[in-house]
C-alpha positions as CSV (number, residue, x, y, z in Angstrom):
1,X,19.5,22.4,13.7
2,X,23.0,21.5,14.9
3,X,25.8,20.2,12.2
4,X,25.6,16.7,13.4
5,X,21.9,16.6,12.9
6,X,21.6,18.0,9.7
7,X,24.8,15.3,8.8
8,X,22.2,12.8,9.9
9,X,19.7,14.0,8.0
10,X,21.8,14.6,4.7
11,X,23.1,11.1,5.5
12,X,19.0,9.5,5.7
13,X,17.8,11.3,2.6
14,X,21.0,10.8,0.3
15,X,20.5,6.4,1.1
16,X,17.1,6.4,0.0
17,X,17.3,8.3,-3.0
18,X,20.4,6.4,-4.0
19,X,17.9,2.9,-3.3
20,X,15.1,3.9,-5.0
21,X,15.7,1.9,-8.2
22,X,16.0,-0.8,-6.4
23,X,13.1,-0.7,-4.5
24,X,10.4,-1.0,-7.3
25,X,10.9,-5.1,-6.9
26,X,10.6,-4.6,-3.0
27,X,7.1,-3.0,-2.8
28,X,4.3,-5.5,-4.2
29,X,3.3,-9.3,-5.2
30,X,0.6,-8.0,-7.7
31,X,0.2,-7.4,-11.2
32,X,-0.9,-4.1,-11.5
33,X,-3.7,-4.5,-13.8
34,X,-4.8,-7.6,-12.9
35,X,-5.7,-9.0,-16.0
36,X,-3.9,-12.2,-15.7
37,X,-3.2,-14.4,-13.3
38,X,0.4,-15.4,-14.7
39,X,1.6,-12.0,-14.3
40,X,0.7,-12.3,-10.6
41,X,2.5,-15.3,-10.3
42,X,5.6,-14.0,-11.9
43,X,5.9,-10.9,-9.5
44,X,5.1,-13.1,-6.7
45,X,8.4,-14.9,-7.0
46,X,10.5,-11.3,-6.7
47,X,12.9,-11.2,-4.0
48,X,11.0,-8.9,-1.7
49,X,8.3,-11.1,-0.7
50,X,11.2,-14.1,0.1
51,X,11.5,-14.5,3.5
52,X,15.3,-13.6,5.1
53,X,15.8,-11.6,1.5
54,X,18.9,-9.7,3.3
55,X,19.7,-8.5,0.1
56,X,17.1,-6.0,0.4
57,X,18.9,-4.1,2.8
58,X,20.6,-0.8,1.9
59,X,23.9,-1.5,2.9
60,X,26.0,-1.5,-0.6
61,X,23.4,1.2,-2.3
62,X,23.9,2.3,-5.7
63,X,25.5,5.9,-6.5
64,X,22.9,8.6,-6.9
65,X,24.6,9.3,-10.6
66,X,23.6,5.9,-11.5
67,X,19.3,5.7,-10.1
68,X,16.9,5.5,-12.7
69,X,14.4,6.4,-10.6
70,X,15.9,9.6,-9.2
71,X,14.2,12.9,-9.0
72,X,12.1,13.1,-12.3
73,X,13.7,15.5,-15.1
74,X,13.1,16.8,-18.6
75,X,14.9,13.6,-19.5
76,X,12.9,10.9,-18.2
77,X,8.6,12.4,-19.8
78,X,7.9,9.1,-20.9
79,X,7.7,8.0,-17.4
80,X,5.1,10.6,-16.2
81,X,1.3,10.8,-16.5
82,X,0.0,12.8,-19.3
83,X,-1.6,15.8,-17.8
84,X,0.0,15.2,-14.4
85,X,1.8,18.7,-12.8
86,X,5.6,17.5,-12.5
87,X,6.1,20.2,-9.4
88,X,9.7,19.2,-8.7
89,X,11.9,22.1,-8.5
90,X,15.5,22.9,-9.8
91,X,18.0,21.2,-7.8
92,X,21.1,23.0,-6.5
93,X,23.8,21.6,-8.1
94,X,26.0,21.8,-4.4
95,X,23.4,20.0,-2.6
96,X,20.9,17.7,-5.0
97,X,19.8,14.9,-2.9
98,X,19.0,17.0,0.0
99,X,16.3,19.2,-2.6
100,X,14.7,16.2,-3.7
101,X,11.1,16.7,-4.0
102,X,9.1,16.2,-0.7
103,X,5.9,17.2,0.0
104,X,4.5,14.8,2.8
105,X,5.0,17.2,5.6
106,X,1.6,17.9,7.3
107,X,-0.2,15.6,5.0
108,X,-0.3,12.0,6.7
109,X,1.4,10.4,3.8
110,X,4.5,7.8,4.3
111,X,6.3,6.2,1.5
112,X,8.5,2.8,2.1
113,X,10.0,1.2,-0.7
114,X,11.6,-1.6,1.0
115,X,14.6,-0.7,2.9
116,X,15.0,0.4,6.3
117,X,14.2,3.9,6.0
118,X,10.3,5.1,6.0
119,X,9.4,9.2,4.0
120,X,7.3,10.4,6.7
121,X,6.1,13.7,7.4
122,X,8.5,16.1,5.2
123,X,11.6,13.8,6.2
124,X,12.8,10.1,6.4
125,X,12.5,8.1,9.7
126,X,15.2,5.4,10.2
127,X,12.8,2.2,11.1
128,X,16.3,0.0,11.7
129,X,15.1,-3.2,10.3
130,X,13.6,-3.9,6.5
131,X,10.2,-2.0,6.2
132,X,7.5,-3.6,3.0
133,X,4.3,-2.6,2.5
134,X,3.7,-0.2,5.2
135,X,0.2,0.2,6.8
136,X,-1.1,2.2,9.9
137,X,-3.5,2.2,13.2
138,X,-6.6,4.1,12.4
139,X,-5.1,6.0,15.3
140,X,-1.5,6.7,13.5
141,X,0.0,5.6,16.7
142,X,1.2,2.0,15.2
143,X,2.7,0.8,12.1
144,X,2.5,-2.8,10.7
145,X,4.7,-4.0,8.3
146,X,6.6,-7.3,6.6
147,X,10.0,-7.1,8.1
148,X,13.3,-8.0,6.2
149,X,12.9,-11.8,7.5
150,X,9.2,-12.1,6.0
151,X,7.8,-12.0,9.2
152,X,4.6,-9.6,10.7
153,X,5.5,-7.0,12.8
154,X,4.7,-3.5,14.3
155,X,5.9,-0.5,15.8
156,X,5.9,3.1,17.1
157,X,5.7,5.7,14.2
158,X,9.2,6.1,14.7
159,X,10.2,2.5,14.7
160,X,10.6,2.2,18.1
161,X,9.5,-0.9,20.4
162,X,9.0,-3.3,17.7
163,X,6.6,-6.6,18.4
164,X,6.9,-9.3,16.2
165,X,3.2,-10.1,15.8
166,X,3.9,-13.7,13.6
167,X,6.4,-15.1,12.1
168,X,6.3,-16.6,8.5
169,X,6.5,-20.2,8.0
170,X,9.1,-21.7,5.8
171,X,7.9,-21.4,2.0
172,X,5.3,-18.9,3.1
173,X,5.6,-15.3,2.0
174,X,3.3,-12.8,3.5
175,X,2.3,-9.3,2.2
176,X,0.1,-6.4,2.4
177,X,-1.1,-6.0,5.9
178,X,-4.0,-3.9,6.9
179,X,-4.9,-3.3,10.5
180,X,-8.6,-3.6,10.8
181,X,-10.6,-1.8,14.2
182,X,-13.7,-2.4,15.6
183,X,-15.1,-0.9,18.9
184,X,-19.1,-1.5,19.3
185,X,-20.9,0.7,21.0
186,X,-23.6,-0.3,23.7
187,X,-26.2,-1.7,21.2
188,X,-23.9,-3.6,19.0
189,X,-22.5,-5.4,22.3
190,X,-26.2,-6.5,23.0
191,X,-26.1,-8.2,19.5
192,X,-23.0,-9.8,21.0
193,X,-20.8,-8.1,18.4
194,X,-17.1,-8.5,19.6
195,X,-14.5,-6.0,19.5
196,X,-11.9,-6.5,16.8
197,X,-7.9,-5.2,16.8
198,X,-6.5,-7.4,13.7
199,X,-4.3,-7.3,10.9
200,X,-5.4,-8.9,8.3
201,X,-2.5,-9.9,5.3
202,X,-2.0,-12.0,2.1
203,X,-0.5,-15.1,2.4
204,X,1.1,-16.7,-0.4
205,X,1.3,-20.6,0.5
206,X,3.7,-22.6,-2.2
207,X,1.7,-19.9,-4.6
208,X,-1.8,-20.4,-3.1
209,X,-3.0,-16.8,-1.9
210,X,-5.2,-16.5,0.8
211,X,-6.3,-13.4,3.4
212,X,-5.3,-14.3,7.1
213,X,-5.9,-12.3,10.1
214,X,-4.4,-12.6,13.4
215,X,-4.6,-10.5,16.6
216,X,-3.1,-7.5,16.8
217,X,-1.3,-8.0,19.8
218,X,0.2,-11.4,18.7
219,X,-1.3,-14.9,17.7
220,X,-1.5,-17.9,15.1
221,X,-2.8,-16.2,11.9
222,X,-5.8,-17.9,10.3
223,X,-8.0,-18.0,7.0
224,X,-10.8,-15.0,7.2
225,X,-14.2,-15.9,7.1
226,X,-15.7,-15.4,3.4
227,X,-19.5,-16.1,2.8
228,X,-21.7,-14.6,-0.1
229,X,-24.8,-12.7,0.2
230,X,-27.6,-14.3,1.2
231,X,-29.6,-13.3,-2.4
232,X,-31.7,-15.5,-4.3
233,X,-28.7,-16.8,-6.5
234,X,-25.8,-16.2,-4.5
235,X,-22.8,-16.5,-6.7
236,X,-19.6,-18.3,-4.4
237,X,-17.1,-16.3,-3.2
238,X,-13.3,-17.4,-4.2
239,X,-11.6,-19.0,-1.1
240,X,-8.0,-19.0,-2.7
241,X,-6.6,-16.5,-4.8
242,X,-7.4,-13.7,-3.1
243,X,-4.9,-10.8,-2.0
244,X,-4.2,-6.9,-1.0
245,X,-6.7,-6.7,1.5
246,X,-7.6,-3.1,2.8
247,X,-10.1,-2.1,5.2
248,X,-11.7,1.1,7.0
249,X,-14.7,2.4,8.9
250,X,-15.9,2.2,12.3
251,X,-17.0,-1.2,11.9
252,X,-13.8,-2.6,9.9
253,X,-15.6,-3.6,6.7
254,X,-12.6,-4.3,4.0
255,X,-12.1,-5.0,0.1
256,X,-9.8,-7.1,-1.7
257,X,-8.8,-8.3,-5.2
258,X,-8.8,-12.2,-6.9
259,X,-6.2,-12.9,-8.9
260,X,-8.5,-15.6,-10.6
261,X,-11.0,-13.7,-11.7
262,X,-9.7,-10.3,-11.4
263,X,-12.6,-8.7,-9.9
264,X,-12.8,-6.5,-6.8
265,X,-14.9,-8.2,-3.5
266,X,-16.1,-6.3,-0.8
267,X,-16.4,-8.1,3.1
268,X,-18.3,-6.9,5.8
269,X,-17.4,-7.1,8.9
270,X,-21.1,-6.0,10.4
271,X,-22.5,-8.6,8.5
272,X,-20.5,-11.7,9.6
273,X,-18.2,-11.8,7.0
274,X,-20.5,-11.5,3.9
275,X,-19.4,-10.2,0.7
276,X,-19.6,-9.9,-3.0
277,X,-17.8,-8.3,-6.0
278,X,-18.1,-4.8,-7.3
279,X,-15.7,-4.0,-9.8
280,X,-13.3,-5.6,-12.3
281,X,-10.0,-4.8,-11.0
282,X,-7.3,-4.8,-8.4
283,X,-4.9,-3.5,-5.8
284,X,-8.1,-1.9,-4.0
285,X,-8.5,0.9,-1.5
286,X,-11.6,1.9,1.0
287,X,-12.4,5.1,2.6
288,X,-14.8,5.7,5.8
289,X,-17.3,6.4,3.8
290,X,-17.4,3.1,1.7
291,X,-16.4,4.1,-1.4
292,X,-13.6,2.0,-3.2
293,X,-10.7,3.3,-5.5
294,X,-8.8,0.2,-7.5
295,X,-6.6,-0.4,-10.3
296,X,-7.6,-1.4,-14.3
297,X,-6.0,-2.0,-17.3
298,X,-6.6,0.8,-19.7
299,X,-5.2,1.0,-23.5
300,X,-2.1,-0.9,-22.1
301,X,-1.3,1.1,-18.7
302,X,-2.5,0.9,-14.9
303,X,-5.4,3.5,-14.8
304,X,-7.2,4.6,-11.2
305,X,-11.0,4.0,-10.8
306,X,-13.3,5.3,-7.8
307,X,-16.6,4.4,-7.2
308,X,-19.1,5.1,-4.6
309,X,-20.1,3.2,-1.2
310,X,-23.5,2.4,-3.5
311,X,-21.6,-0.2,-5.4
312,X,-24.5,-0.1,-8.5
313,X,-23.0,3.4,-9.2
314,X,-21.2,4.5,-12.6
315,X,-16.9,4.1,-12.2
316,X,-14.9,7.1,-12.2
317,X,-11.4,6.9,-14.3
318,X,-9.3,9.4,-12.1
319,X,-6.4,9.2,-14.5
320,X,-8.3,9.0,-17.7
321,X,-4.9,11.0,-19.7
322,X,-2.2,8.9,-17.8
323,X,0.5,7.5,-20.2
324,X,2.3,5.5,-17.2
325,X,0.9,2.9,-15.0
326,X,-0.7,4.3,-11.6
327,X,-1.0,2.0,-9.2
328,X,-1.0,1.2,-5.6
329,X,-4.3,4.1,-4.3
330,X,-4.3,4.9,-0.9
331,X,-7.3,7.2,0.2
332,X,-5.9,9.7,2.6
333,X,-8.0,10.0,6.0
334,X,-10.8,12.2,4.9
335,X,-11.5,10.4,1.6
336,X,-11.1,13.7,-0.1
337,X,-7.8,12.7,-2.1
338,X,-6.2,9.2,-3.5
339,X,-2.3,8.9,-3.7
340,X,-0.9,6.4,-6.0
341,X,2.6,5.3,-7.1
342,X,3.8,5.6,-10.9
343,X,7.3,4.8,-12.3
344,X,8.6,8.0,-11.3
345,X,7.2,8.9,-7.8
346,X,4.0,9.5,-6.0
347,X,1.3,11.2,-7.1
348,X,-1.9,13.1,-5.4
349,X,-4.9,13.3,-7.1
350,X,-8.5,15.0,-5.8
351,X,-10.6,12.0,-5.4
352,X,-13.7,13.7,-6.8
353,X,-11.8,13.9,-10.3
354,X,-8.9,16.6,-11.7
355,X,-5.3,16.8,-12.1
356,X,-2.6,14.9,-10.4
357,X,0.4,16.1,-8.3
358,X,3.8,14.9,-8.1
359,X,4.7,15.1,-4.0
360,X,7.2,12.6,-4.1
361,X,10.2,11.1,-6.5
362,X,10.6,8.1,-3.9
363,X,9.3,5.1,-5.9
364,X,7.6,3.4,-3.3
365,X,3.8,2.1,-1.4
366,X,2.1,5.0,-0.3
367,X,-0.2,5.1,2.9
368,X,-1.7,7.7,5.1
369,X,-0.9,8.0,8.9
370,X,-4.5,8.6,10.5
């Protein structure tokens, strides 16, 4: 590597680390447990989610010395999961931010935390504009994101040809987009199933939530479709309220949480649009397979719960020892393992149960690039 590319480099990683503490108001609008809906309404109102917040941009940063959330040491335990493997190693006193733990190389997992710059694949990629709540194609080859002006947009992995999908209205902030896919095959386009190539997103209207969607390629975002099963005694499904969609699978099938009631609803796309809810929690996840990880209050912190694409199934509490709040789940592409964000980094955990791993000290969303 030449001496002006490792300047770069040195130049990337020692901004974001020196951001980081910052960056915990820039990530989410949710409470993390979920358990009231005036928590959710206080972090709604944090700068990140306010349309033209320019202050979220790195361009005074805060001296390395000075970050709270820097690389985790012997002096910050209170702020790691009990139980969890702190793996960062000794940092050379010449060269700290540069040995900063950073384990995403060959794993699919990105990190943004609300400024320009993305932790991608081992290293950090410069997106040039304000990058919140970072989610991928099912292909990997496009990123959608809430830029610094509040607006929808996407790009190359790299941040490269950038399309401003929608823009924001005034007093509207938007968060947490998803990009939902759906090809059909020959027998599904004889039930006269479109194809879909969406992002859905939360929209938080004068502090009414709602889910919108809105064409991939560009559009006027609208309200999704939400109907209950058609049981017996079909209890309503909230039409307000509702946030942090995420979806997966061939068909596009999706969860998200309500604020109001704090439970976790599933939606499927197959089924035009009918749904239900599965869990008490938030902040939920969805692999291929259709099982769900989400967030839940636990003896006053943020625990992780899994449970399987039968939605009758017994929960699974993947951080039963954890004595910081985990929040945030992502499943990575195979479903085998959840990442989630605490107060001091990201964390892996197996998503069949057992002991979590620091990868990361950036404080930040975590997703996987398919």
């Amino acid at each position: 590597m030449s001496a002006r590319a490792r300047l770069r480099r040195s130049s990337a990683v020692a901004l974001v680390s020196a951001i980081t503490a910052g960056s915990a108001l820039l990530l989410t609008a949710c409470d993390p447990s979920a358990d009231g809906k005036a928590a959710a309404r206080s972090a709604a109102a944090t700068p990140s989610r306010t349309a033209g917040s320019a202050t979220a941009t790195p361009s005074a940063p805060a001296a390395p010395a000075a970050t709270p959330s820097a690389p985790a040491s012997a002096s910050a335990p209170a702020a790691t999961p009990s139980g969890v493997a702190t793996t960062a190693p000794a940092r050379p006193s010449a060269r700290p931010v540069e040995a900063a733990l950073n384990l995403t190389e060959g794993t699919g997992l990105t990190i943004s935390n609300g400024t320009r710059y993305v932790v991608m694949d081992g290293r950090v990629v410069d997106f040039g504009t304000v990058v919140r709540d970072l989610a991928w194609s099912p292909d990997g080859k496009r990123a959608a994101f809430v830029d610094g002006n509040g607006n929808l947009e996407t790009s190359d992995p790299d941040g490269s040809h950038k399309t401003v999908v929608a823009k924001a209205p005034s007093g509207t902030t938007w968060s947490h987009p998803t990009w939902q896919v759906f090809t059909p095959d020959a027998d599904e386009r004889k039930m006269h199933l479109p194809p879909v190539n969406s992002l859905q997103f939360t929209a938080d209207d004068h502090g009414t939530r709602r889910i919108l969607a809105v064409p991939a390629q560009g559009g006027t975002p609208a309200p999704i479709t939400l109907n209950t099963y058609a049981d017996e005694d079909p209890a309503p499904v909230p039409q307000t309220g509702n946030l942090w969609p995420n979806t997966a699978g061939r068909i596009g099938s999706s969860v998200y949480a309500n604020e109001d009631d704090g439970q976790v609803y599933i939606r499927d796309q197959y089924l035009r649009q009918e749904g239900m809810a599965v869990a008490k929690g938030s902040q939920p996840d969805r692999d291929d397979d259709g099982d769900i990880v989400f967030v839940r209050s636990v003896a006053g912190h943020s625990h992780l719960f899994t449970k399987g694409s039968d939605y009758r199934a017994a929960e699974r509490d993947l951080t039963p020892h954890a004595t910081a709040d985990c929040t945030e789940p992502a499943f990575s592409p195979d479903g085998r393992t959840v990442a989630f964000r605490t107060p001091d980094g990201i964390y892996t955990v197996p998503a069949a149960g057992g002991t979590p791993t620091k990868v990361s000290d950036t404080v930040g969303l975590p997703a996987y690039r398919g």
